[in-house]
DRENDO-1510 file (C-alpha; in Angstrom, 1 decimal, always signed):
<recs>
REC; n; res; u; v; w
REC; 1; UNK; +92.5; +78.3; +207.4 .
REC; 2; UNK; +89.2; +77.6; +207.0 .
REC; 3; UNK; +87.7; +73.9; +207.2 .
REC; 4; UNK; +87.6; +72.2; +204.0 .
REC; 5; UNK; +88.1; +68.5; +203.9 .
REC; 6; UNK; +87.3; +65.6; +201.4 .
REC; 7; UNK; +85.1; +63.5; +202.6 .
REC; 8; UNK; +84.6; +60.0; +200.3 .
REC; 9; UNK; +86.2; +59.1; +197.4 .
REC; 10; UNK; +85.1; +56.9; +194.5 .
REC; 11; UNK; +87.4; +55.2; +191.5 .
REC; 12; UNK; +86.3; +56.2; +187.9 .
REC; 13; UNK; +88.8; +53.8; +186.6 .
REC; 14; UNK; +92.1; +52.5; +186.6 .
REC; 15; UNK; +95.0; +51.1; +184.9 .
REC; 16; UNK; +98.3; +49.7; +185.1 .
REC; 17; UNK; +99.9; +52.7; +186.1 .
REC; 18; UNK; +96.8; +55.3; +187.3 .
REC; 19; UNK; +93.6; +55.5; +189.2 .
REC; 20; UNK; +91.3; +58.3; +188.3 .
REC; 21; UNK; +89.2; +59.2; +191.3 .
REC; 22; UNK; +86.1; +61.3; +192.2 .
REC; 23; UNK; +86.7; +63.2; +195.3 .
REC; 24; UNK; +84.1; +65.1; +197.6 .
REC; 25; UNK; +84.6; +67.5; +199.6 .
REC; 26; UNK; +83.3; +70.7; +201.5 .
REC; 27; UNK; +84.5; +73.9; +200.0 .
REC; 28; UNK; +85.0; +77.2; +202.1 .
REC; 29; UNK; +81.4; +77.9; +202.4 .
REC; 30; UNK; +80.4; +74.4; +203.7 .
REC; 31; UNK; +79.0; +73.3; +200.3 .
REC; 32; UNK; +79.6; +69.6; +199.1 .
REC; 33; UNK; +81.5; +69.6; +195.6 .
REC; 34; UNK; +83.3; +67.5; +193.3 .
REC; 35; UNK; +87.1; +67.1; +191.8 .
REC; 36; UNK; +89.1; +64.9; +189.7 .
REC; 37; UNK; +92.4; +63.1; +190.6 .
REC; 38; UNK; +94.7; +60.9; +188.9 .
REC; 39; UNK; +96.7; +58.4; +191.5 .
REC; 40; UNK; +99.5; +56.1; +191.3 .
REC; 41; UNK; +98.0; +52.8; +191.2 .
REC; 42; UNK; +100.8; +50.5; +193.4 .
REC; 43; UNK; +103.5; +52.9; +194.9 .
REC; 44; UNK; +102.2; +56.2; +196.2 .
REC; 45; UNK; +104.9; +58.5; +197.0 .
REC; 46; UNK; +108.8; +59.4; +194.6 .
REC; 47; UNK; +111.8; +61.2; +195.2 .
REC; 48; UNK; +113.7; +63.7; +193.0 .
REC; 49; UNK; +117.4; +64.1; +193.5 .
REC; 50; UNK; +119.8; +67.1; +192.7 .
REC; 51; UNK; +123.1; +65.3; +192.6 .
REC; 52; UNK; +126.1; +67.9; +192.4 .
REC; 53; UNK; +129.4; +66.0; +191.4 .
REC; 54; UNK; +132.0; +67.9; +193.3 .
REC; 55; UNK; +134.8; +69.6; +193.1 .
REC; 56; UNK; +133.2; +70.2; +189.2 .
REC; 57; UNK; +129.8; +71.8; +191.0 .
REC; 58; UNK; +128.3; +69.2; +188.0 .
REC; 59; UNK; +124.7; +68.6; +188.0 .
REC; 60; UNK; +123.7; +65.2; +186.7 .
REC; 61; UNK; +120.2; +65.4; +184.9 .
REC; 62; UNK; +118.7; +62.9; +182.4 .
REC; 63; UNK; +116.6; +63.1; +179.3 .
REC; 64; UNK; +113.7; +60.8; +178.5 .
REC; 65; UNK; +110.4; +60.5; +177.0 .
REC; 66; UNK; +107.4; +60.5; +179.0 .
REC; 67; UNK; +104.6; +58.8; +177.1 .
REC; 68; UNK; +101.9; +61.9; +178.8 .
REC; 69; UNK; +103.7; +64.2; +177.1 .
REC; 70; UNK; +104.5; +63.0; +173.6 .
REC; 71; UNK; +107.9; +64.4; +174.3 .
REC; 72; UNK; +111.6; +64.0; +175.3 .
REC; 73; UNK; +111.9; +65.7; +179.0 .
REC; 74; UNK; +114.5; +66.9; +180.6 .
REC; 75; UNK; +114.4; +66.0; +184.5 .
REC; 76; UNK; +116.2; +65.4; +188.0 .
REC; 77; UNK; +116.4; +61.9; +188.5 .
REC; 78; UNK; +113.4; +60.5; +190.1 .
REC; 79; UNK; +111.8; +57.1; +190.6 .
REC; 80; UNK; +108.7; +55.6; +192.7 .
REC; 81; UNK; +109.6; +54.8; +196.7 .
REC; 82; UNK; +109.2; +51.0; +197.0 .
REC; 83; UNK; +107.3; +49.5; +199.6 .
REC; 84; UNK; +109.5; +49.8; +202.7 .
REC; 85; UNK; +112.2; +51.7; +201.2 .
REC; 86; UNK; +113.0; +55.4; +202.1 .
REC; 87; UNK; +113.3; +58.6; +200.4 .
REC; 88; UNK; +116.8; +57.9; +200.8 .
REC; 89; UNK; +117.2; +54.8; +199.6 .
REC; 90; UNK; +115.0; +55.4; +196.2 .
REC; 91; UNK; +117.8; +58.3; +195.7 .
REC; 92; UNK; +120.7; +56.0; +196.1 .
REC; 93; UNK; +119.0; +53.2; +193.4 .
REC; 94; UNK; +117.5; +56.1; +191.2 .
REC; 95; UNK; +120.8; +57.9; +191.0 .
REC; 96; UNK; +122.7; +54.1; +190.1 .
REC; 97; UNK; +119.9; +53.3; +187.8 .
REC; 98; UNK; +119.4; +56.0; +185.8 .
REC; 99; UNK; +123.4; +57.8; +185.8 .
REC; 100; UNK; +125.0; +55.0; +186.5 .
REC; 101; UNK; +126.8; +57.0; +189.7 .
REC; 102; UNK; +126.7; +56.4; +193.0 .
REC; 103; UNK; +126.6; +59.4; +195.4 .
REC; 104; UNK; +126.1; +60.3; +199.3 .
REC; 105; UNK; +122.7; +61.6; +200.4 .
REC; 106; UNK; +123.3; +65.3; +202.2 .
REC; 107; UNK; +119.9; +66.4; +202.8 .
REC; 108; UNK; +116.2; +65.0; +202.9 .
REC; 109; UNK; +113.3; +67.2; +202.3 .
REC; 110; UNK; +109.3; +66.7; +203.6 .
REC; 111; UNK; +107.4; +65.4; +200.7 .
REC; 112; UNK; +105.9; +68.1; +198.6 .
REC; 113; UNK; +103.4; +67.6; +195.9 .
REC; 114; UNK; +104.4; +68.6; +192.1 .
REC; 115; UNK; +100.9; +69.3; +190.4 .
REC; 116; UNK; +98.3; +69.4; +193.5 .
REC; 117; UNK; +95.7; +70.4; +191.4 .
REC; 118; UNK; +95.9; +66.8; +189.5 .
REC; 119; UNK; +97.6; +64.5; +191.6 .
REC; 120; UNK; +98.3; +64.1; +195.6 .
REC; 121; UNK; +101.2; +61.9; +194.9 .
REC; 122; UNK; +103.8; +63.5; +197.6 .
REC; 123; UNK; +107.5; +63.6; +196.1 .
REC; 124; UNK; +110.5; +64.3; +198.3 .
REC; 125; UNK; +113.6; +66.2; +196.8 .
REC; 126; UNK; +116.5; +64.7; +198.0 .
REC; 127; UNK; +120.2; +66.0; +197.3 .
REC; 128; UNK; +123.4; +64.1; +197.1 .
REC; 129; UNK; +126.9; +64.8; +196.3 .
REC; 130; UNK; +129.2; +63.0; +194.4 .
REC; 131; UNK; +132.5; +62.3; +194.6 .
REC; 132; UNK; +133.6; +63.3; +191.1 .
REC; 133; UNK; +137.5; +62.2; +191.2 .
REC; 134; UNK; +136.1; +58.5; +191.6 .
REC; 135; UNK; +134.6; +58.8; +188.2 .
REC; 136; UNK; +137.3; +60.2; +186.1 .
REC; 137; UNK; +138.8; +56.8; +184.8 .
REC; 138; UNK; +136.2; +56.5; +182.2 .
REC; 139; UNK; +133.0; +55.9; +180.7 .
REC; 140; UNK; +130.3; +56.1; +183.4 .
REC; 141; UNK; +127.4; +53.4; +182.3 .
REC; 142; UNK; +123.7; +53.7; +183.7 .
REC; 143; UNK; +121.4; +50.8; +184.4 .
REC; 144; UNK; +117.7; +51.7; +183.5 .
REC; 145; UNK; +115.1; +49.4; +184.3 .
REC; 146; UNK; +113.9; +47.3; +180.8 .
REC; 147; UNK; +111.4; +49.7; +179.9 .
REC; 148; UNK; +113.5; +52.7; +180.1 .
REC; 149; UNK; +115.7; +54.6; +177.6 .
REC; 150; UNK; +117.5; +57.3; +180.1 .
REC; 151; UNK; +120.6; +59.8; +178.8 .
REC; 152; UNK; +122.4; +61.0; +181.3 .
REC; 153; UNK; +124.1; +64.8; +180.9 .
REC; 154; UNK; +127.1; +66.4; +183.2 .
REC; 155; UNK; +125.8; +70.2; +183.1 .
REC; 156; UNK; +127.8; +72.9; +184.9 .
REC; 157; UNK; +125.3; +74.8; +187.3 .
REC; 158; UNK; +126.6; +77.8; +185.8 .
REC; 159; UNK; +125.3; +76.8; +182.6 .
REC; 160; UNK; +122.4; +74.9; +183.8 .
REC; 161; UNK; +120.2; +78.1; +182.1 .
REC; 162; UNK; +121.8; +78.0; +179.0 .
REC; 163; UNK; +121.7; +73.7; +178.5 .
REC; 164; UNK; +117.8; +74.0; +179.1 .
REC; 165; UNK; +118.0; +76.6; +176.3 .
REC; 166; UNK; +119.7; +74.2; +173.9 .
REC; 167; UNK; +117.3; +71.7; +174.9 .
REC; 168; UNK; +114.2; +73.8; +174.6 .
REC; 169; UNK; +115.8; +74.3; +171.0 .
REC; 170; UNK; +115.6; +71.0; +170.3 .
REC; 171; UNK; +111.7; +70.5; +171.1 .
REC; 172; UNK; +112.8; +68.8; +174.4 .
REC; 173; UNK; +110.5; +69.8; +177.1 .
REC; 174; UNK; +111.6; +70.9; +180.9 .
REC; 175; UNK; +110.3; +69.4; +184.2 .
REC; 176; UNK; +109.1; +72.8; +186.1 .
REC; 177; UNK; +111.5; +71.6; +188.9 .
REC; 178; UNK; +114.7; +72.1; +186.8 .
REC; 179; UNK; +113.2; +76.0; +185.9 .
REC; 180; UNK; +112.5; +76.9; +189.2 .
REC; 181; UNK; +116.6; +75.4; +190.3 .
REC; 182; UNK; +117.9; +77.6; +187.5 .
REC; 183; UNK; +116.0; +80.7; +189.0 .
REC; 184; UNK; +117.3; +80.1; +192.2 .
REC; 185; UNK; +120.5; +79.8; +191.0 .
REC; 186; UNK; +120.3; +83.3; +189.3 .
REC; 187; UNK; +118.4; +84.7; +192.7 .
REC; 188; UNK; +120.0; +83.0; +195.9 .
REC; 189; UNK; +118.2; +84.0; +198.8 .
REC; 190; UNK; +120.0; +85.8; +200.7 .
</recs>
């Protein structure tokens, strides 16, 4: 690889929720240039979680709308990391908070970075499974933060392809992530 680097930074502006920055750095020929990034102002880093509830090989996702979009989104549960709190961790409250479920974490991945071209806000996928004979008494009732409308859907993986279907019918748009699941789920590697 060869050695490009950013070398100073300077904030455009910022706002409750973002920082827009003015990075520059030294492209593959040595030459100074400029890019634009939009940060997390506060927490720097979120988790993603693909929770299966088992035995029904479930997937719980949530709907909600995202103000940048102008839409409704269908999504993983995700959330910010909290100061000293762990990928982990932000699953386990995420999860709570936004299904209302509470689920054991099986794997942790490195961060990985969503839209690099935009943001370098890392996010690390994390998946749990969940124990679904403990929730078949009734009504299971999520706990979203104030500002926060979340609905919460038990989708067969099976079906996931076809649910994102119905939802794309409805004008609901898709984080990427959930696409790029259903693929694999229609191309395991082998």
């Amino acid at each position: 690889m060869k050695q490009q680097k950013v070398i100073g930074s300077r904030t455009l502006g910022a706002g409750r929720y973002l920082t827009l920055r003015e990075l520059e750095f030294i492209d593959d020929r040595g030459r100074r240039r400029k890019w634009e990034s939009a940060d997390r102002s506060g927490a720097g880093a979120a988790a993603f979680l693909v929770a299966v509830i088992q035995p029904e090989d479930e997937l719980l996702l949530v709907r909600q709308f995202r103000p940048p979009t102008g839409k409704w989104m269908l999504e993983f549960p995700a959330g910010l990391i909290e100061p000293g709190e762990t990928p982990a961790e932000t699953a386990e409250r995420e999860l709570y908070e936004e299904t209302g479920y509470r689920g054991r974490v099986c794997s942790v991945s490195n961060p990985g970075y969503s839209s690099p071209g935009l943001t370098g806000e890392p996010i690390t996928m994390v998946t749990m499974e969940i124990d679904g004979s403990a929730f078949r008494a009734g009504e299971v009732e999520n706990h979203p933060e104030d500002s926060e409308c979340i609905e919460c859907f038990r989708v067969p993986r099976r079906n996931l392809a076809a649910f994102i279907r119905e939802q794309e019918a409805q004008n609901v748009g898709v984080d990427t992530k959930l696409y790029v699941y259903a693929l694999a789920l229609a191309f395991p590697l082998r």
